[in-house]
N, C-alpha and C positions, 0 to 999 in steps of 0.2 A: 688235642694230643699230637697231631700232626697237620703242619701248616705249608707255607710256598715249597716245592721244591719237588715233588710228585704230582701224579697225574691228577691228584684230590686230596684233600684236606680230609682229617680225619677228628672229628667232637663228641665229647662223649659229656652228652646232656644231662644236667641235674634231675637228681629223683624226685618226685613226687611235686617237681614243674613244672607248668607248657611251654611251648617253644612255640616262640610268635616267628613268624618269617613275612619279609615285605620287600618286594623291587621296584625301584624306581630307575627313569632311565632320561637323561639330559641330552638335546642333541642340538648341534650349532645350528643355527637359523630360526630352531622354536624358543629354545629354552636360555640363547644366548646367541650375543651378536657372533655375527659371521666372523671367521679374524681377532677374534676378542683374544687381545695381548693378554691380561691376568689368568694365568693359569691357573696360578695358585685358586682367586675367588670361585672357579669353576669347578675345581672339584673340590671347594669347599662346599656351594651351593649343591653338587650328587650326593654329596656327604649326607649333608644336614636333611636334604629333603628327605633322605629314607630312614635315620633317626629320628625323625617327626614322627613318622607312622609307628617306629614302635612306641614313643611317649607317648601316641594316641592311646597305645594298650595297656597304657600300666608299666610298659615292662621296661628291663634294663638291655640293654645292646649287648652282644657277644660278639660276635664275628663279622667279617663282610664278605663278600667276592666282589671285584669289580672287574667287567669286559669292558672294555676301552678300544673304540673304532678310531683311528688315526688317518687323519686326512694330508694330502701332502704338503700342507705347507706347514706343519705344526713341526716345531723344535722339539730336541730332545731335552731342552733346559725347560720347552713348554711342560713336557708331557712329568718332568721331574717335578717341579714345581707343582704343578695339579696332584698328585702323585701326593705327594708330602705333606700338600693340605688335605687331605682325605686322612691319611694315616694318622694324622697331626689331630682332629676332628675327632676320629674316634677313638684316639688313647685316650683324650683328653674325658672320654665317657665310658672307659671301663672298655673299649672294645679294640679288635686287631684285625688290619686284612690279611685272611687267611688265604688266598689265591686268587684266581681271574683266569683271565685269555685277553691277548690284544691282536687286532686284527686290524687290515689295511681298509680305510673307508673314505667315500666320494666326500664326507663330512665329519668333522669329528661328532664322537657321541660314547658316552659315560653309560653302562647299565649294572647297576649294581644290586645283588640280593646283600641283607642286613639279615640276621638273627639273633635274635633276644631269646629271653624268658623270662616268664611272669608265674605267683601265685595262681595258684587254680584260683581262690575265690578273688583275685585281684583283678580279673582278667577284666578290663571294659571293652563294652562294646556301642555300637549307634544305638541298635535295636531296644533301651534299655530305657529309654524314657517315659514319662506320664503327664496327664494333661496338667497342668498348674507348675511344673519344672518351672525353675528360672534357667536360663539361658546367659552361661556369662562364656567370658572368654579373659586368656592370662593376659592381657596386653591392650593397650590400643591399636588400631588398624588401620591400612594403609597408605606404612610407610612404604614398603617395599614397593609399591606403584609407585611412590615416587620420587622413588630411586631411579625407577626406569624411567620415566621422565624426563630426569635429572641428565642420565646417558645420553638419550634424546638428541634434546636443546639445552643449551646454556641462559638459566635464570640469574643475572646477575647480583638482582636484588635481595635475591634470597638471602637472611643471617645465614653467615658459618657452621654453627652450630646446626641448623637444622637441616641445611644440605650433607655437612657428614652422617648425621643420623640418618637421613634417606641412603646415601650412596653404602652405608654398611648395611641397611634393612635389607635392600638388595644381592650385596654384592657378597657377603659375611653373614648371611642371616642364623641366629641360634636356636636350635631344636630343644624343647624346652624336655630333656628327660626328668631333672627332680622333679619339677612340676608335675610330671604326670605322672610318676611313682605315687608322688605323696595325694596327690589326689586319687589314686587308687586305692589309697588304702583305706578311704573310706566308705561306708556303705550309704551314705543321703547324696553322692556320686551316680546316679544312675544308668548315665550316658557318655562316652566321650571318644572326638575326634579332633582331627587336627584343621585347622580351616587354609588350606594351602592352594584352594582352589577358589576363594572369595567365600566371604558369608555369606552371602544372597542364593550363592549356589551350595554351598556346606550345612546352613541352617536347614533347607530344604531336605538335605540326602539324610541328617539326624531324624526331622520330624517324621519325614516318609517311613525309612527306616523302623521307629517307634512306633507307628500306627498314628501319629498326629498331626497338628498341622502347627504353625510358628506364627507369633505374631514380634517383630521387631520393633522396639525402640529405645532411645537413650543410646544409639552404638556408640563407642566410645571411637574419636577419629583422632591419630597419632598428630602429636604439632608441626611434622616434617611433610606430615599429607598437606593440613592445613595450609602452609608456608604455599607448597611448594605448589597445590590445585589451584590456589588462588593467583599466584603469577603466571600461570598456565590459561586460564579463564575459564578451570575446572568446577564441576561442586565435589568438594572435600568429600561430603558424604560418598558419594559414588565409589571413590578412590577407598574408601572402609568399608564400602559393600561388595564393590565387585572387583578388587583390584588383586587380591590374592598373595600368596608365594611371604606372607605375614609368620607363618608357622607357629602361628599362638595353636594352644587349645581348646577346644570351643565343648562345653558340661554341661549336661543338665542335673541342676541338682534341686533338692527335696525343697521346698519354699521353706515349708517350718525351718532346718535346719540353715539354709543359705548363710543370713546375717553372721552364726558363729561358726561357720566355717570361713568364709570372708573373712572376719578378723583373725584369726586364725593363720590364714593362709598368709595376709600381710606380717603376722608377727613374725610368721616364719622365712618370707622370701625377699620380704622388704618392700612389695610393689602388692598394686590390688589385686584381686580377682571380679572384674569388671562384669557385670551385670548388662545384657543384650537384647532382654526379650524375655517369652517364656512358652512354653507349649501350649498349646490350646487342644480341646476336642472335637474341633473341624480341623478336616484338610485344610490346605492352602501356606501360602506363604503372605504374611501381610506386614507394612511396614506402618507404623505411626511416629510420622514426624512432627508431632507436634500440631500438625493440620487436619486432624481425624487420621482415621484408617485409608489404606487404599492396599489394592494386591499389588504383590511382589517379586515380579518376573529373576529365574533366576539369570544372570548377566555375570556370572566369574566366567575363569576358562571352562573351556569345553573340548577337548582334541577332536573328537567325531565329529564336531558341529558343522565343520567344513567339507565333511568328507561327501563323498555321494554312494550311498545305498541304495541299493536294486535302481538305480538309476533314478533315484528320489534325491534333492538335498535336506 
């Protein structure tokens, strides 16, 4: 009802919907190179990351705020550009920024709330799963590692084609919202999240979540991983388990139902709905590559992991 131009933004929320809210926050050094000339990519990448968590919920985007910390060497063609790709990102899904705050920072950094809304009975959650779920996910996995890669070091070898596909998985990555509407709207959908933080570490926060434990196999590794770990002296797999920042979404859904919902879903989106794994009724995370079982440490991002608590690391 009222957007930029006062002290707050004024929304007047649908009846008899929930309103999903989610903030996600980018800052130069973690989340992007220091100095990083593409402006535009950077606040495509705050964009998309918090449009991911509402497609984890079913829901549709409405609004943003973005705070934007401004470091001093950033341009104001920088800070437009970034600016424009955000804006650009979320018309493009039904949604507008309706305000923010910018402030002077030692670094630049993006912190943005997003709000949606979803059906009361649409709403997904982690907590929703059961033991025999399959485990798939929209996409194959990690390209976006190796895009980062790609930033790195220079693989010459690499075909064209699949170093463009890593360097957009990266750098342009798309927050899948039809996908996860439409997979709300069914009920053999019991679970779902976005895996933005690696599988190895996502499949875990689902099964935990749900009371179960995951066992993985068959992941599906993007050809731009393949390409690109291999001129690296990487294992591909790795780069699909634990490389992250993919923004697929990772479901557990009913076994009986999987296969016609799978066909289904391709008749509808044009690509699979990839099959990962499936819940079990032990804890644990386990991986089967083909060489028995073995357990499955999780190894995505972790922000805390570095930090030091009560003087523990």
């Amino acid at each position: 009802m009222l957007g930029i131009g006062d002290d707050a933004a004024a929304w007047q929320p649908s009846r008899g919907r929930l309103s999903v809210i989610t903030t996600d926050a980018l800052v130069e050094g973690v989340h992007f190179f220091a100095g990083e000339p593409d402006g535009a990519a950077v606040g495509h990448r705050a964009m998309a990351a918090n449009l991911s968590d509402i497609a984890a919920m079913g829901a549709r985007p409405l609004l943003a705020t973005v705070a934007l910390g401004v470091a001093p060497w950033v341009t104001q063609a920088w800070i437009v550009a970034a600016y424009r790709a955000m804006a650009a990102l979320a018309a493009r899904h039904g949604a507008r920024i309706a305000g923010g705050d910018i402030v002077r920072s030692p670094v630049v950094s993006f912190a943005l709330t997003v709000v949606g809304d979803v059906s009361r009975t649409q709403l997904k959650r982690r907590d929703g799963g059961r033991p025999g779920d399959v485990l798939a996910v929209t996409g194959p996995l990690g390209a976006s590692r190796a895009g980062l890669e790609l930033f790195r070091h220079d693989y010459p070898a690499i075909e064209e084609t699949q170093r463009a596909a890593a360097r957009a998985a990266f750098a342009t990555p798309l927050p899948r919202l039809r996908e996860g509407r439409w997979l709300a709207a069914s009920a053999h959908v019991h679970a779902m999240m976005d895996s933005s933080d690696g599988l190895s570490t996502d499949a875990g926060r689902l099964a935990r979540a749900s009371g179960c434990g995951a066992l993985l196999e068959g992941v599906p590794v993007h050809p731009a991983a393949e390409a690109v770990a291999r001129a690296a002296g990487d294992e591909p797999l790795a780069y699909a388990l634990h490389g992250g920042e993919d923004f697929e979404l990772l479901v557990a859904v009913a076994p009986r139902a999987f296969g016609h919902l799978a066909a289904r879903y391709r008749a509808h989106f044009g690509t699979p709905l990839l099959p990962v794994g499936r819940l079990e009724a032990e804890p644990g995370l386990r991986l089967d590559g083909g060489a028995g079982r073995r357990d499955l440490a999780a190894a995505g991002w972790d922000h805390l992991a570095a930090l030091e608590v009560n003087g523990a690391r």
